[in-house]
C-alpha positions in Angstrom: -20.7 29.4 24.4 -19.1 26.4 26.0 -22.0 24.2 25.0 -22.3 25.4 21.2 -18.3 25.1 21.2 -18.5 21.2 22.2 -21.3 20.5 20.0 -19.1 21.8 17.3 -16.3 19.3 18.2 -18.7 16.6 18.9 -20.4 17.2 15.0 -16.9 17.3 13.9 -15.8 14.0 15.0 -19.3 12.6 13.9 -18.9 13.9 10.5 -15.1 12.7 10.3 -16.0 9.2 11.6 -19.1 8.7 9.0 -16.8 10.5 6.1 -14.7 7.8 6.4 -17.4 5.4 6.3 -17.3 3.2 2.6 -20.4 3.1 0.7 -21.0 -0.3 -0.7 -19.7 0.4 -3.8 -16.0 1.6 -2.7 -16.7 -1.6 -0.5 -16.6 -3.8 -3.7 -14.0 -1.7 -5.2 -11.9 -2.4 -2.2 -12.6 -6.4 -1.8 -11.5 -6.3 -5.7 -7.9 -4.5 -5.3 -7.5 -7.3 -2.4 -8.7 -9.9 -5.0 -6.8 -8.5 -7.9 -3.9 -8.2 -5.8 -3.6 -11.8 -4.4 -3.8 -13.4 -7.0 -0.4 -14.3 -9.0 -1.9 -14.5 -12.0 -2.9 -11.2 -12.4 -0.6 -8.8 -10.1 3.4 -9.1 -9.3 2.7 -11.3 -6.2 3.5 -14.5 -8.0 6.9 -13.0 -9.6 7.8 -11.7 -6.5 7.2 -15.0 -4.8 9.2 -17.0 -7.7 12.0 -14.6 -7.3 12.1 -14.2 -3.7 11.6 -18.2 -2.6 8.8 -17.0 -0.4 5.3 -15.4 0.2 5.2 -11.8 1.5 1.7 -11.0 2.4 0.4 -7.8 2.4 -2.4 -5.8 4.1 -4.0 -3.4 1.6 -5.2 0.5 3.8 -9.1 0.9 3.2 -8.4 4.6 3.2 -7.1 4.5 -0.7 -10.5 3.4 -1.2 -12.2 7.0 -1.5 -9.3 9.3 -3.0 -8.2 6.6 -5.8 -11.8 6.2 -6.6 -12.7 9.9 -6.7 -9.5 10.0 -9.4 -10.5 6.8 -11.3 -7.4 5.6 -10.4 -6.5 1.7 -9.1 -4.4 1.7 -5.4 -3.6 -1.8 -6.5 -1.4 -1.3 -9.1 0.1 1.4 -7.3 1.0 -1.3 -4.4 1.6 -3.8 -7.1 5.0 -2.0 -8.2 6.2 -2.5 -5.1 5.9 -6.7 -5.7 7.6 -5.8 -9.4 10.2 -3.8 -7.4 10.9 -6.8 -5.2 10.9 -9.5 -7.6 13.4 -7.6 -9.7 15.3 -7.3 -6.6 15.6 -11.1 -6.3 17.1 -11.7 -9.0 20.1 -12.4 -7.9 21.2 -14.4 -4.7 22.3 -11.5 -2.9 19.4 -9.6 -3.4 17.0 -12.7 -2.4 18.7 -13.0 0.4 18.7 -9.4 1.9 14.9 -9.4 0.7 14.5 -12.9 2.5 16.2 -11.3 5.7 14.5 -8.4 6.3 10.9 -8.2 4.8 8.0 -10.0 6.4 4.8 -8.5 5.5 4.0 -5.1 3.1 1.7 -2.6 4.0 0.1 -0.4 1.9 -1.1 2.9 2.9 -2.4 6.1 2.1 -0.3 9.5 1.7 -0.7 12.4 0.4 -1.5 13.7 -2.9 1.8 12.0 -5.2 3.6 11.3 -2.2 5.8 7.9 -2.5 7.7 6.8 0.6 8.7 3.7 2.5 9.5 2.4 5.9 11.1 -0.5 6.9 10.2 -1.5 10.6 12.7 -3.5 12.4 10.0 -6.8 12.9 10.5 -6.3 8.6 7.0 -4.8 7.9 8.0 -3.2 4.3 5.3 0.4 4.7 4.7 1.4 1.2 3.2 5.2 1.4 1.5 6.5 -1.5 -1.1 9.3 -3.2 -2.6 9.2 -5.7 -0.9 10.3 -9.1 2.3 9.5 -7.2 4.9 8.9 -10.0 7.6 6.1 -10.8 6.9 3.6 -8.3 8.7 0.7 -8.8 12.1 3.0 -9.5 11.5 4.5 -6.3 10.3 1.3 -4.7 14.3 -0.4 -5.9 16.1 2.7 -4.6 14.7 2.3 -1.2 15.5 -1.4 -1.1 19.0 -1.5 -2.6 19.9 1.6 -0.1 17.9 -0.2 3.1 18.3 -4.0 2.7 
């Protein structure tokens, strides 16, 4: 019984780690959300960099890779409102400068199914949680940062 209830476990793990595993087609799809994403012509990055007097650099979480593929849906865009939000934000001196003093690097990462939340770590790592089909991003994304800057 022991030995059939560790096998178990030991398939389970096995199966989780190769699950998460990207074929080479959500690999491309990934390296092109980075792409897309970097580059100011195409994504909020560059406003946000006009606006805010500096580059904030962001890491982009493989794990969106699967879910926002399986729903046809782009996990760049969704981070992307998050550069819109903070360009918007500084627009004004005092909100370039609270931008400027506390956020050093975004993270986006995987939540839940229409989940939106953010963190803001005290070495100013912005962590921008999302699902898919999460709603109003950018809205949400300017609450947090005129109630946490």
């Amino acid at each position: 019984m022991r030995i059939t209830l560790l096998s178990l476990l030991v398939l389970g793990i096995v199966g989780a780690t190769s699950a998460q595993a990207l074929t080479l087609k959500e690999k491309k799809q990934y390296q092109a959300w980075k792409t897309w994403l970097a580059d100011p012509a195409q994504s909020n990055i560059g406003a946000a960099k006009d606006k805010c007097g500096y580059a904030i650099p962001f890491t982009l979480d493989q794990a969106l890779t699967t879910p926002f593929m399986e729903e046809s849906s782009d996990a760049a865009a969704y981070c992307d409102e998050l550069y819109n939000a903070l360009a918007e934000t500084c627009g004004d001196d005092t909100g370039k400068q609270a931008v400027k003093a506390k956020v050093t690097k975004i993270t986006c990462k995987l939540g839940k199914k229409e989940e939106v939340s953010f963190a803001l770590s005290k070495t100013g790592v912005l962590k921008f949680t999302f699902g898919v089909g999460a709603a109003n991003l950018k809205d949400k994304a300017k609450k947090f940062l005129e109630d946490n800057l």
